[in-house]
Structure formats: C-alpha cells, structure tokens
C-alpha positions, 0 to 999 in steps of 0.5 A: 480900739477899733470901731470898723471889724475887719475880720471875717470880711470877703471882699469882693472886687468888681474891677473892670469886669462890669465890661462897662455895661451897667446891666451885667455889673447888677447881674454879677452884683445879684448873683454875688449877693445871693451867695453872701446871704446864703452863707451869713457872710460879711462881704464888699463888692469893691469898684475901682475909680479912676478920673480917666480925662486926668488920671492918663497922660493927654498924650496916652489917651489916643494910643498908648503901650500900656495894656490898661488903658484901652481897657479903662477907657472902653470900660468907663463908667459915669458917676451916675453908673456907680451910683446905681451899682452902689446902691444895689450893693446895699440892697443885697446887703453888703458893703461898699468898697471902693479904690481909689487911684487918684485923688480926684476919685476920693471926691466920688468916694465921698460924694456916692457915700462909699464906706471903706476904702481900698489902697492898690498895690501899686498905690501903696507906695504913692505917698500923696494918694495915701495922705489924702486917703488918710484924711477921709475918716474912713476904714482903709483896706490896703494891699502890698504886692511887690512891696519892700518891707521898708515901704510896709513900714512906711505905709502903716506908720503914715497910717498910725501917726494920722490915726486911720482904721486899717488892715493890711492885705498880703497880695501877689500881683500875678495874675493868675497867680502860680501858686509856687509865687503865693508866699503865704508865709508871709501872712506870719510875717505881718502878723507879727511885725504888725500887730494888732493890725488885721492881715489879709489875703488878697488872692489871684490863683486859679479860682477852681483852687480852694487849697491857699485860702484854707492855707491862708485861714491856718496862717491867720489871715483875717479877711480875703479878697478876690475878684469876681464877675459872670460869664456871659455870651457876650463877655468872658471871665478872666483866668483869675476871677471868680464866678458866683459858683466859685465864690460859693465853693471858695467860702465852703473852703474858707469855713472848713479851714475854720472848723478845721483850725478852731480857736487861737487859744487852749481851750479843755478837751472835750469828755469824748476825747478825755475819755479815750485818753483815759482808757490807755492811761497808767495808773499807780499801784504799791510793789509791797504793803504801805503803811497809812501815813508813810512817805512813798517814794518811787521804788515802792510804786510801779506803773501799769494799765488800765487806769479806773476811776478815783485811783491816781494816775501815773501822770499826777505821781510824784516821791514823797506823797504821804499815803493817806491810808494803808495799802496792799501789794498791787492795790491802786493808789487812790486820786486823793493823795494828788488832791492833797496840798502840793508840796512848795516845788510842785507850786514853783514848777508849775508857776515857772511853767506858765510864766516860761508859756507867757514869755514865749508867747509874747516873744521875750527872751530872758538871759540867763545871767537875770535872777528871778524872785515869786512875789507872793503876798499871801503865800505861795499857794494863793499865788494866781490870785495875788502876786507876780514873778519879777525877773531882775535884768540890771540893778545899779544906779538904775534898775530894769526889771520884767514884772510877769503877770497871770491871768486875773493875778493882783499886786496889792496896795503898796509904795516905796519910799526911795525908788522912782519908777516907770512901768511900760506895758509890752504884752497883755493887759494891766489896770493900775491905780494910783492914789485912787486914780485908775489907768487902763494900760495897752501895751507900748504905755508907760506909767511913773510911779513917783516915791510915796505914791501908792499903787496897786495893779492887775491883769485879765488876761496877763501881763508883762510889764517892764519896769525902769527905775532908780536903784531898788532896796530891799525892804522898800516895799510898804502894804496897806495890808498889814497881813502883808506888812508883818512878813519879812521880805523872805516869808512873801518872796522866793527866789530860783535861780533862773528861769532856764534851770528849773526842772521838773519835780 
C-alpha cells in the first residue's frame, strides 16, 4: 500500500535554470506557483544537486570537453541558496523534489528536508547511488531514458526487495525532443510490465506542443514532468523548458485529455445518451395472432422500428419466450416477457461472457483442451452472488486449477477430506478465511489449505486465483450449509465444454 500519491502529480524541474542567481529561481518559484494554485494541482518544483568540488574529476574542473561542467560550475549554488528556494517552494504550496547526483547530496536532501526524491536517467543504472537513495525512507520518482528493458528490470527490483515508494517515468533524453523520438507506447509497455507501479512522463518537446501530453494521458501515465524557468533580459529560456504561460496552457492540455478519456472502468450510459439510442432502436412484433402462453419462436416475429416504451426490444429477444398474453398481427410484443426468468442457457452465456472479460482483462489465456464447470451452491440463477467458475488445467497426482471470481461473488464454508491445496491470488482481490481466521490476499500471495481445514472465500472487485493441489476427487467437498450438502454434485455443478465454444443464444 501506498502511503506517498504519486498520481496526478506535475513535476516541475527547476535545473540549472535558476541561472545561479537565487532572485530569478524565487521569481520563476512565484510565477510557477500561481499557476499551480489556479488550477488546484499537486506539483514539485524539483532542484538538481550535484557536490561539484567531488562529483568532478579534479582534473575536469579547470577545462574540461564535457558541455556540462562549465555550466554547473558557473551556475552553483550554496546550501544556504537551496534552503531559501526550498522554503519558498512550501510557501507556494508545493512539494519539494530533489535529484540527487551523488551520494554526497543525499546528505543535503535529508539536511533541507526535501520530501521526494528524483532518480536521473543517466542514474538509473548507477547501482550505488540507487542503494543509497533506497535507504533514505523517501518516495522515489525515477526516469529511464535510454535504458535497456533489462536495466528497467533491475531498477525496480533493488527497489522492490529494499521496500522503497516509487513510480517510474518514460523519458527521451533529447532535448528538445523530436517528436517522432517520443515513443509514447511505451508508457503501455511499463504499465503492463510493471503494475501496480505509477508510469509517468517526463517530457522534452517543444513547450508550445501540447499534442504528447494529451497522448501521454490516453496512454495512462500518471504524473508528468518537464522543465521550467522565465525569460528575462537578462537570461534566456532554452528550447525545451517551459515558462508559467506554457505550463498553464500545458496543464489546460493535461485536464481536457482527462475530461476527454474519462474513467478506466465501464461506467452506465448517461439517460441522454440512452435516450437517443432508444430512438433508432427495433422493436418486436408478431407476423400473425399469438396465443397467451404459446411458445414464440423466430418465424412468428419480425424486427422493425420505432421501438416505445414498456414493449421488448429486438436486442432482448430470444426463441422460446412464452407469450404471457395473447397478441394480434402487428401488435408489439411487451417488455415483460425479457423480465421473465431466463432460461438456464441465457444464465450460462452471460456467465461465460463476463468470466472470458475478466480473463482478458487479467491477460490469461485458457487452453482450449482445459474443462470447465459453473459452481453455483444455490442454483444458477443466485450464481453472482455465490459460486465461482472453476477451469481444470491438469488433474493427476497433482491438479492445477483456475478459480474465477465475480464481483462481490462468495465460496460458502466448505473442506475436503483428502485434497491439499494452495491458493495463489493472480488478479484481483480475495479475502479468505479459515478456521475463523481472516486473510486479505493481494495478488502474487498464496494460501495452503491443509485437509479438514474449513475455508470459505470472496471478492469485491473479482478474482482469479490458481489453485495447485494433490489429486482432486469427486464428492470431496463438504458444506457447513446443509442446504448445499443435500445436493449432489450435478445439481450444484454445470459443466460446458469450453470457454472458446460457448456461443450465443
């Protein structure tokens, strides 16, 4: 759990662009912060730190090659000068961010009471820098630019094993940046390769171009950062940093790509829109008299517009709905006959339907050689609220399952004489509780169920769950419930053939 939020968060890197002159950082530090108040943000003004008489080679210092270190050098500050900048940034309201480039500064981090910090890209392979960083109990904000995949991997797993807070950035470090170098598929590619880690952007572009920060929204990124600064007579903004103008108009981007992409999840149509679908809907009417009672089946209906309300749709039709009054040629059928209980293959379609959604989702891919059963304790038509589809991968001396869950579905009370099994949670939630004892599950946990041991689990938002055990037997399943324990096994238990070949109804 996290305890630091990381989303929605702008980060904004002061750099070198305080010029050294600690007058024109409080101005860029004012104009920036206005800007964050007015538009009800959580932001960082970032600083860099660099321990110049030990981060440069003694050699370097008087001449070097290297573009950036006359630029540090002439552009130093004093550990007074941050303090100053820092606290100014807290008067504005905001974060403080800091990055480090040296272990040397993590003495300062900690000494101004900088609250997060920043990991550079071309620090995000330095494997000593980043076990010190990891010690410092802070939140970690970390770029990647020109970074193998592999030195990905290893970046977030020396931060996982050492416990630290963090969120990783897709960054380009072209400066400006082209934006055919942008690559902003590959905020997707962390996303899924890393998840439950906050992706962000940390961008370079042009700062007039607002187009790959809406991009960067729609492709899920979580916090974004660039560089700012102020034009003055005196010192000139470079090509990749924005002024206060440009961060407000970046933000504006930022919010309508928000407005634009809504929520992550399915949410209802509005009555607007549900409306207006309504009005090119079909409805359903008979082709000749139908009897109250009779079996309609396709032949007797036709298909025609408008649609009105409290008649059946053509979208809700199916053969065999029995006629629950008599109707004349031409008459629209009514709505009710859809409000009657569905038959058992209408109930199996939509269960499978939902169950094929939660595995895609989860990006699990089932065999088609896998068998797969409905567990529904109480019959199928109270299935969502107890029960689980259970898809049998293997079953010899040892048995692997896939237990998927539904929303808010339950697993009644239950224990197996022979079978030893271990639950591990791969998508979703799970609570299990055995022998009295309560257990919230995230996934990658696992869970042993010794025989005899009673047990009983659910989900708020779904769950798949493997299960690994020793053989499983048939009428190895005992219920506290004896409403459940009366029924045999094919009365609380349907099987279909497979997930890839069940069809509509």
């Amino acid at each position: 759990m996290r305890n630091f939020d990381f989303d929605n968060l702008f980060i904004l890197d002061l750099a070198n662009n305080h010029q050294g002159d600690v007058k024109h950082a409080l101005n860029i530090i004012s104009s920036i912060g206005k800007v964050v108040r007015d538009h009800e943000i959580r932001a960082t003004i970032k600083f860099q730190f660099r321990q110049l008489d030990t981060f440069i080679h003694p050699a370097s210092r008087e001449s070097s090659d290297n573009k950036h270190i006359p630029r540090f050098i002439s552009t130093r500050l004093e550990k007074s000068d941050y303090a100053t900048l820092a606290k100014a940034v807290k008067d504005e309201g905001m974060i403080t961010m800091a990055t480090p480039f040296d272990e040397e500064s993590l003495d300062v981090i900690g000494d101004l009471g900088i609250e997060v910090i920043k990991v550079a890209s071309c620090s995000a392979s330095d494997t000593p820098l980043l076990e010190q960083i990891s010690t410092q109990g802070k939140p970690v904000v970390a770029s990647t630019a020109g970074l193998t995949i592999t030195q990905i991997d290893n970046l977030v797993n020396l931060f996982d094993l050492r416990g630290v807070e963090y969120a990783v950035m897709h960054c380009v470090a072209i400066y400006p940046t082209p934006l055919e170098k942008l690559k902003l598929n590959q905020i997707e590619l962390l996303r899924f390769r890393y998840p439950g880690i906050p992706i962000g952007f940390s961008t370079h572009e042009d700062p007039d171009n607002y187009l790959p920060v809406r991009i960067a929204v729609a492709k899920g990124a979580k916090l974004f950062e660039r560089h700012v600064g102020m034009n003055t007579d005196k010192y000139k903004l470079n090509a990749y940093s924005s002024d206060a103008d440009q961060v407000n108009n970046w933000i504006i981007a930022y919010k309508e790509a928000r407005e634009i992409c809504g929520g992550e999840n399915r949410s209802p149509a509005t009555p607007e829109e549900i409306s207006s679908l309504k009005t090119l809907q079909r409805g359903v009417f008979a082709k000749s008299n139908i009897k109250k009672g009779a079996a309609i089946n396709r032949q007797q209906v036709y298909f025609a517009m408008p649609w009105k309300e409290g008649s059946l749709s053509s979208g809700k039709w199916h053969d065999g709905m029995v006629a629950d009054k008599d109707y004349a040629k031409d008459e629209a059928l009514s709505e009710t006959l859809a409000k009657l209980d569905p038959s058992h293959s209408q109930i199996i379609h939509g269960i499978v339907l939902q169950i094929k959604g939660l595995l895609n989702n989860a990006r699990i891919v089932v065999g088609p050689e896998s068998s797969v059963e409905i567990s529904h304790h109480y019959g199928l038509d109270r299935f969502r609220e107890f029960g689980a589809v259970i898809i049998d991968c293997v079953n010899r001396e040892y048995c692997k399952k896939l237990l998927v869950m539904l929303p808010r579905q339950k697993h009644p009370y239950h224990y197996h004489k022979r079978k030893e099994e271990t639950f591990q949670l791969l998508f979703g939630d799970m609570e299990i509780e055995a022998d009295g004892h309560v257990t919230r599950m995230k996934p990658g946990d696992t869970f042993l169920v010794k025989p005899g041991t009673w047990h009983k689990f659910h989900t708020l938002d779904g769950a798949i769950v493997e299960e690994v055990s020793t053989t499983h037997y048939k009428n190895d399943s005992f219920y506290e419930d004896e409403q459940i324990a009366r029924l045999n096994l094919e009365e609380r238990k349907t099987r279909i053939p497979s997930l890839g070949r069940v069809v509509g109804v």
